[in-house]
N, C-alpha and C positions, 0 to 999 in steps of 0.2 A: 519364400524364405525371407528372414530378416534380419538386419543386424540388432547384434544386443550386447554392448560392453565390447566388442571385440571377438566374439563369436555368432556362428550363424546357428539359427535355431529353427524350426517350425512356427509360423506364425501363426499363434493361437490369442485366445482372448486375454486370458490371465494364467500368471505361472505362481502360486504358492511354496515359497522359501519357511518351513517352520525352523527354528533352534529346537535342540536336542530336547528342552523340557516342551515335547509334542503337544500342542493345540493349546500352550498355557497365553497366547496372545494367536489373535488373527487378522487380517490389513484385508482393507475393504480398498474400493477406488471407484469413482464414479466419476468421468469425466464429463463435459456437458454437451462433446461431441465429439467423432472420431475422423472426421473427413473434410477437407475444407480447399482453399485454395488460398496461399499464399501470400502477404503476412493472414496468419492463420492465429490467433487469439482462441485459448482454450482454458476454461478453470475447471479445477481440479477437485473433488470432495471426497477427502478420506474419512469423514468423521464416523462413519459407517463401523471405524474397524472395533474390535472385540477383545479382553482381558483386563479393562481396568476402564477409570470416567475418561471417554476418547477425548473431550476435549481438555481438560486439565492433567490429565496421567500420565498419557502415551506421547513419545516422541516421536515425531514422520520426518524423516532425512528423505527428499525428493533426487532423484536424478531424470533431467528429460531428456536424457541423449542426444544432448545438441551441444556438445562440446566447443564447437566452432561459433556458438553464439555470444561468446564474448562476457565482458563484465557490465555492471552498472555503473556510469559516468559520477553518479551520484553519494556510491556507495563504498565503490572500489570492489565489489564482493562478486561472485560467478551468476551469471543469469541461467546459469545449466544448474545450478542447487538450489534447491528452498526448503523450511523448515514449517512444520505447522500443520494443522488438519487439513486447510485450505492452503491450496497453491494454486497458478497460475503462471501459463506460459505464453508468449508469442514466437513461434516457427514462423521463422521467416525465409527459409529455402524449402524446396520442392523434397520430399523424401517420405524414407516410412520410420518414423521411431518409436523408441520399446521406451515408453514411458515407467520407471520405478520407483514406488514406494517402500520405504524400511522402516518398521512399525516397534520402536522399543517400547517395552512396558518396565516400571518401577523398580521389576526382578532384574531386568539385563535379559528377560527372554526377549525375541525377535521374531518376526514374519515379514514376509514381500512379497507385493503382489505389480503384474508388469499390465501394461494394456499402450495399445498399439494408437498411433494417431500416425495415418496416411495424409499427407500434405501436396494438395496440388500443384503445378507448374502454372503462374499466372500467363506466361508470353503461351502456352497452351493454350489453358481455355480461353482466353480472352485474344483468341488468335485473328490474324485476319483484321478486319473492319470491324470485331468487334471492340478493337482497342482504336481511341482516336487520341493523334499529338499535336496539343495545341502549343504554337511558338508566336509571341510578339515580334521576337527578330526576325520567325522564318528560316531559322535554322534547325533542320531535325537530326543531326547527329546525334545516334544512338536510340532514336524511335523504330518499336520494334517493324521489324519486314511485314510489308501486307496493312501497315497499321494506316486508318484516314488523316492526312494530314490537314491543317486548319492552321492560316497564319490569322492570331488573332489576339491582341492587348485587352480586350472586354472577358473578366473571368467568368461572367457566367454566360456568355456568349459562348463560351470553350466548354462549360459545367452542364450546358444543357443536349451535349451528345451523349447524357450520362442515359442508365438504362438497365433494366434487369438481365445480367450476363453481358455488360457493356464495362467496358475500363476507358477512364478518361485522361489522359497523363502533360500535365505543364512541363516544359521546359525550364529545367534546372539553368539557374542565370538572369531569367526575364521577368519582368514587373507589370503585373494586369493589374486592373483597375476591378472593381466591384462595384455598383451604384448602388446593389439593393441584395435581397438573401437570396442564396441557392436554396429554394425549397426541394428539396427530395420526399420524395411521398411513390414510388414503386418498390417492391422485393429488391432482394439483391439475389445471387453473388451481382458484386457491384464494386467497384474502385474509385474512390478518385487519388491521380498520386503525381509522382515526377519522372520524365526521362533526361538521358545526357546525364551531363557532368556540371561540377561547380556548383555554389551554392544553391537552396532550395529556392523555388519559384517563389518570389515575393507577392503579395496579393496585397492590394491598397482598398481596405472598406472606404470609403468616401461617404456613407449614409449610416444605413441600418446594421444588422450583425451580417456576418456572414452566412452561416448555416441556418437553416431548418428543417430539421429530424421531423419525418411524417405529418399526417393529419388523421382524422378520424376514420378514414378510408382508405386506403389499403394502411394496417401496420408494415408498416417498412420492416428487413430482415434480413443479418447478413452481408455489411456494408462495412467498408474500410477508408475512411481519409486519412492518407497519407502523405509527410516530406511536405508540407507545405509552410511559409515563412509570411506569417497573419499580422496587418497594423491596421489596427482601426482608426478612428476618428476622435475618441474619448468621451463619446457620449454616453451617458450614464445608462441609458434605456436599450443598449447594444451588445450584442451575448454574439461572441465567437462562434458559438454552438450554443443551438438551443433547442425545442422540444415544442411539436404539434399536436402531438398524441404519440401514444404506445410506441417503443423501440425496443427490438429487441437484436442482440448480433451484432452492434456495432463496437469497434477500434479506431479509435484518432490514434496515431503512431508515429511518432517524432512530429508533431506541428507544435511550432511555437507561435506564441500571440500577446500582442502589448497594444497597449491605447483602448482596450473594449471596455462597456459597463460589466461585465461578466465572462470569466473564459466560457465555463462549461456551464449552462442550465437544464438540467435535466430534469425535472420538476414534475410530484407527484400530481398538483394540483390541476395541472392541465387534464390529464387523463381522467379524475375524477368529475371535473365539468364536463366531458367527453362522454364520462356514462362508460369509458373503455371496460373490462372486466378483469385486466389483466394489471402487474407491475409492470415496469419497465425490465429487462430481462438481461444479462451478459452483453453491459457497455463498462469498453476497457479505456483506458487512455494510461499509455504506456508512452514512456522516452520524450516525454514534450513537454514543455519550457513555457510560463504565465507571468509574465511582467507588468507593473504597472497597471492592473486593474480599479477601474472607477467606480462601481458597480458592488455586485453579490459573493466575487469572486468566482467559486466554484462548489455549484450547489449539485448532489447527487439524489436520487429515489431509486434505487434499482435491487433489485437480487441478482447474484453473485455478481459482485463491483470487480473489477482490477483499477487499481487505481496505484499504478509502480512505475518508479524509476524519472519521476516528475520533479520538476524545479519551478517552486512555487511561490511569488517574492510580490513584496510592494503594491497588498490589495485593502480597497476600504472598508471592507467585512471580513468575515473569515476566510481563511485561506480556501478551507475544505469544511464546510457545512454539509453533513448528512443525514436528511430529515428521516429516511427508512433506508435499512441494506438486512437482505437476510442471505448470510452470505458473502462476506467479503476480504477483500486482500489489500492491503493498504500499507505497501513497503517500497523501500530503498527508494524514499523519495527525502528532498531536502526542502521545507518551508519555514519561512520566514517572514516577517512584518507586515502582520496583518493589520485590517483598521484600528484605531484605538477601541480597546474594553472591549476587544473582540480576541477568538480565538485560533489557534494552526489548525486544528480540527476539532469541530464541535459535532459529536455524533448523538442524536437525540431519536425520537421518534414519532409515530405518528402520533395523536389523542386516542385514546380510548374512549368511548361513550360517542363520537361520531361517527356518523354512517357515510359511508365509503362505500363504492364499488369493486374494490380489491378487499382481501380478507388480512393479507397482512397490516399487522397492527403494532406488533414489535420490534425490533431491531436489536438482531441475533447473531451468532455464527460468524464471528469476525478476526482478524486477526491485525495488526498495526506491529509492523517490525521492521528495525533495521532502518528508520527513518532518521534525518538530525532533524529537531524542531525549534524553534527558538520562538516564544510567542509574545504573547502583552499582557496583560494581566494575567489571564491564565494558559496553559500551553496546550493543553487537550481536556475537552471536557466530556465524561461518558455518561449521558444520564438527560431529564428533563429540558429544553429549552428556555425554561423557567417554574417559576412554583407553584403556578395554579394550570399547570395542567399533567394529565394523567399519562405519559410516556412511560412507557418502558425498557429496555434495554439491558438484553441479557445474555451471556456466554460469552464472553469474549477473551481475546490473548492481546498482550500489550510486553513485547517482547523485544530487548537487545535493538534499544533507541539510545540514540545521542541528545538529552534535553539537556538546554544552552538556555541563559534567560536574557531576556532586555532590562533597563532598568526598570520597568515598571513590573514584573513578574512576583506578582506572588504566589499562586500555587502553578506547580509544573503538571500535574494531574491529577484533575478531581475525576472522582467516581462516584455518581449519584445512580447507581446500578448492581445486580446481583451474577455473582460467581463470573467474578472477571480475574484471570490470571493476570496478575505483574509480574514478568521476572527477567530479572539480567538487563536492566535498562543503565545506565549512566546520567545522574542527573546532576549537570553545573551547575549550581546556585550561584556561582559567584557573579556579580554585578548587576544584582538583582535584590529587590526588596522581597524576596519568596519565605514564606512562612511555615512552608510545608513544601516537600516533593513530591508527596503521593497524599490526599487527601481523601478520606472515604466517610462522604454522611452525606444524609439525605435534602435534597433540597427543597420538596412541599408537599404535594399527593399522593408521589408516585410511592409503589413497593419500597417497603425498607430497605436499604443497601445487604446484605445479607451471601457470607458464603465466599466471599472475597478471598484468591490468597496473593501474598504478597510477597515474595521468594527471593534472595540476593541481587538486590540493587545497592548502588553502590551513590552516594550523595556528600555534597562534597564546596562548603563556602568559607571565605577569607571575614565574610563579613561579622560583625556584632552583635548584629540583633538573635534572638531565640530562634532556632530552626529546629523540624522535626525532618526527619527521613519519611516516615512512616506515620502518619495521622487517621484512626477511625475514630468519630465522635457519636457520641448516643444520638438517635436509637440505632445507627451499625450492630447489626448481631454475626455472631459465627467467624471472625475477620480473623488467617490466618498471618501470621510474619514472622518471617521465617531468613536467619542468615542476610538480613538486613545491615550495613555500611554504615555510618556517618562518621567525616571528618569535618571539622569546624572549630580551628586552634583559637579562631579569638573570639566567638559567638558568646554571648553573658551565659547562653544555656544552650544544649543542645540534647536532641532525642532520640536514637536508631529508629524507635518506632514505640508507638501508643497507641494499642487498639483495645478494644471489648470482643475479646478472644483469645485465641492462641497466640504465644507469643513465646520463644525461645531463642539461643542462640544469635542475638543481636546483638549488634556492637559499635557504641561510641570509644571512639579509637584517643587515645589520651595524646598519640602522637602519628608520625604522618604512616602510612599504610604502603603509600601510593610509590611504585618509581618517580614521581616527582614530586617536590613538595608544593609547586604550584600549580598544578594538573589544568591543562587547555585545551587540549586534545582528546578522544579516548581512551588512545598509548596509553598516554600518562594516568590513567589511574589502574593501569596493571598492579599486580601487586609486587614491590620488594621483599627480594631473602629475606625473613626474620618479619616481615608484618605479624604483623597481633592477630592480622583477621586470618592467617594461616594455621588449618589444620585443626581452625575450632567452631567449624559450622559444624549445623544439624542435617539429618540425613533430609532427604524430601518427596513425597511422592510423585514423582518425577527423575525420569533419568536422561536431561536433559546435554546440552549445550553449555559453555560460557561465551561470555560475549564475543571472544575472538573466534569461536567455533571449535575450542580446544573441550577436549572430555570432562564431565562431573561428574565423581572427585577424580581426581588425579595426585600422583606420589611425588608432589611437588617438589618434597624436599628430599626426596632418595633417603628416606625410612624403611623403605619398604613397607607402606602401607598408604591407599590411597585414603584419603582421607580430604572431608567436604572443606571445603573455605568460604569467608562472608565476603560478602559483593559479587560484582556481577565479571570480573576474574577467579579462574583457578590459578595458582601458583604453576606457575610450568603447564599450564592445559596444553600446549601443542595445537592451536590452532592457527600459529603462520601468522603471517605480518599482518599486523590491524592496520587495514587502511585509514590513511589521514583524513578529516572532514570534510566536504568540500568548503572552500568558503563560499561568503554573500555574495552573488556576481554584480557588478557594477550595474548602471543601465545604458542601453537597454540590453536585457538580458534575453539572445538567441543562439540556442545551441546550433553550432556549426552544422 
């Protein structure tokens, strides 16, 4: 038996919930595993489900029955909800939960489908001497019973009782030294992590990076570092985490890291020297904190990415570079100031007409939500990593983000890519030289941008110069915009939106819209009683969310009749307090 919401049921695979108009929509679920051991990293693929395009049409309201697992530090918002085809969790206590999916279609019909993830006990399996606590001081309060003890300040000294079905655990408090990388190259289930109390184990790189993820023999599988507190050296050529060959199963989980050339390097090119036959597979990095990077920042290759709930600040590349992901999740993270003429995330892909030993070639199936971004010249870019080469990049959601600019910001989101949802983002132009918030055209080889829709965002500058909300320029074909925002009282011109397509129900607002007239937060560009943009959007195929998580449309104004509004608030949605943003953390920036 299991729990589920508050009731005990028969544990079966999946339980199908249809609405009364019978089998007019149906919710698929495909998770990437159902059995793990503790923190337990799972992503999730509904795109499967049926009655309308799954990924632009249908709305998935996720519940993972882990109510106890708290909010995001980042975001303010529940780690027990997610929105989107793709979702991703990390269970991090021992149990069994009824994972649920709720599949709206455009009608208001519904299905839900549940499926079960059994979560193991780590002081279990990792019982005994297969768990060792390494301490500098020699104090082991709170290393579990039966566990090998090791007084010992050298961290890979302590790192190297690591082992397939082995847990390594530092002492919460103490400060080891590193001289050179922990290579890991065996299977897992595998740990490394902290015991006791007080702050997380400090780790001093004094040379090279810390990690190295496999080699060409054995692919490593199934690994967890965790709670660890990372300073390098500031050498340019030094990666926190980096990558020997093929990985697949791994989670970095709360570790924070400052002074490296690179947080995370996961990089496709190694594996294609390798000759490997595979991508890199379900590498998450959840709840951890990148300061100060010298380096690449944080370069990703992988199928289904997690990449949530990170604080990603003061890198001389991009924040988040993604040369391939089919597959990905990329929320309730907060990045900011990245190198100059560089971007918060640059999601591109591989070349086409090279020969590869993997077959993935495009970069697909994504989702980016619920992040603040604030970037340099431009703040997210979806498409080629320049004009002469043949990438592609296709399907994707770009949803219910916080864009903030620096002064150098001119576009907040280009799309050099086909059938990518926009919708419900918030984008601050102010104190930035931005030209466009959303910009949609081609930038050299690749596929024409095509298919595009662009759905109540909401955009919003003090400044003079000409701004668009919503920019498609030729050759952009098919480009929808839709219930589109712009406020900009003293701009010489301004535009809701300009594409070569559809285009309805847009709105340059002649006066302010917003509960504030100087909007700095997200709060503030809720909408006030009596705005303009109330009660005169267009319907959308989509029945989603607003930004605070309140219903669209909603009867904002007690007409008795709901009715769509423009931007990325409904008037009265009822979606509960909008968390405040986080700010820029000073340095060095280490979550507690």
């Amino acid at each position: 038996m299991s729990r589920f919401f508050g009731t005990t049921i028969p544990c079966v695979a999946a339980i199908l919930l249809v609405s009364s108009s019978a089998w007019a929509v149906g919710a698929a679920m495909a998770p990437t595993r159902t059995t793990g051991v503790a923190p337990l990293s799972v992503f999730f693929d509904a795109a499967g489900s049926t009655g309308a395009d799954p990924v632009h049409e249908l709305h998935y309201a996720w519940d993972f029955d882990d109510s106890g697992s708290g909010v995001w530090s980042t975001s303010g918002r529940s780690k027990n909800l997610a929105t989107g085809p793709w979702a991703s969790h990390v269970f991090d206590q021992a149990g069994t939960y009824r994972v649920r999916v709720t599949v709206t279609d455009p009608n208001g019909n519904q299905a839900s489908t549940t499926r079960t993830i059994n979560v193991s006990d780590p002081d279990a399996f990792y019982a005994g001497s297969a768990t060792t606590c390494v301490s500098a001081s020699g104090n082991f309060a709170g290393c579990p019973a039966g566990a090998v003890r090791l007084t010992e300040n050298d961290f890979n000294v302590g790192a190297s009782r690591r082992g397939t079905r082995k847990r390594v655990l530092f002492r919460r408090g103490d400060t080891f030294t590193s001289n050179g990388q922990v290579v890991i190259n065996v299977p897992g289930p595998a740990t490394i992590a902290a015991f006791g109390s007080g702050a997380r184990p400090r780790v001093n790189s004094t040379q090279a990076g810390l990690f190295r993820l496999s080699g060409k023999t054995p692919l490593i599988d199934d690994w967890r570092i965790v709670d660890l507190d990372c300073h390098g050296s500031n050498l340019a050529s030094s990666s926190l985490v980096n990558t020997g060959g093929t990985i697949k199963r791994v989670l970095i989980y709360r570790v924070s890291g400052t002074r490296y050339g690179a947080g995370f390097s996961i990089a496709h090119s190694v594996i294609t020297y390798l000759g490997q036959p595979e991508m890199h597979d379900e590498v998450a990095i959840v709840d951890s904190s990148l300061f100060d990077l010298n380096g690449k920042g944080l370069y990703f290759a992988t199928n289904h990415l997690t990449f949530q709930g990170n604080s990603v600040n003061d890198t001389s590349s991009h924040n988040l570079r993604i040369p391939h992901v089919d597959k990905g999740v990329i929320s309730h993270n907060q990045m900011s100031a990245p190198g100059s003429g560089t971007s918060v995330i640059k999601l591109h892909a591989v070349t086409l007409g090279i020969p590869l030993s993997f077959p993935e070639r495009e970069s697909k199936h994504f989702i980016i939500s619920h992040n603040q971004l604030t970037g340099d010249i431009w703040s997210v870019n979806l498409g080629p990593q320049n004009s002469i080469t043949n990438e592609h990049v296709r399907e994707g959601i770009v949803e219910n983000n916080y864009f903030t600019s620096s002064s150098k910001t001119r576009e907040q989101l280009h799309v050099w890519a086909r059938s990518i949802s926009v919708r419900n983002n918030i984008f601050n132009m102010n104190g930035g030289a931005a030209y466009s918030a959303i910009a949609i055209s081609r930038r050299g080889i690749e596929p024409v941008p095509q298919d595009n829709r662009v759905y109540n965002n909401s955009c919003y500058t003090s400044a003079t110069a000409a701004v668009a909300c919503v920019s498609a320029t030729s050759p952009a074909v098919n480009t929808t915009a839709i219930n589109n925002l712009v406020y900009a009282p003293n701009a010489s011109s301004s535009v809701a939106a300009s594409v070569s397509g559809t285009m309805r129900n847009n709105l340059k607002a002649s006066s302010n819209p917003f509960v504030s007239g100087s909007p700095s937060t997200p709060a503030d560009f809720r909408l006030k009683a009596g705005s303009q943009a109330a009660d005169v959007g267009g319907a959308i195929s989509w029945r989603g969310l607003d930004f605070s998580g309140g219903a669209r449309p909603t009867d904002g104004d007690n007409d008795g009749t709901a009715q769509w509004d423009i931007g990325a608030y409904e008037l009265g949605g009822g979606g509960g307090t909008v968390p405040p943003p986080p700010t820029a953390p000073a340095a060095p920036f280490l979550l507690p």
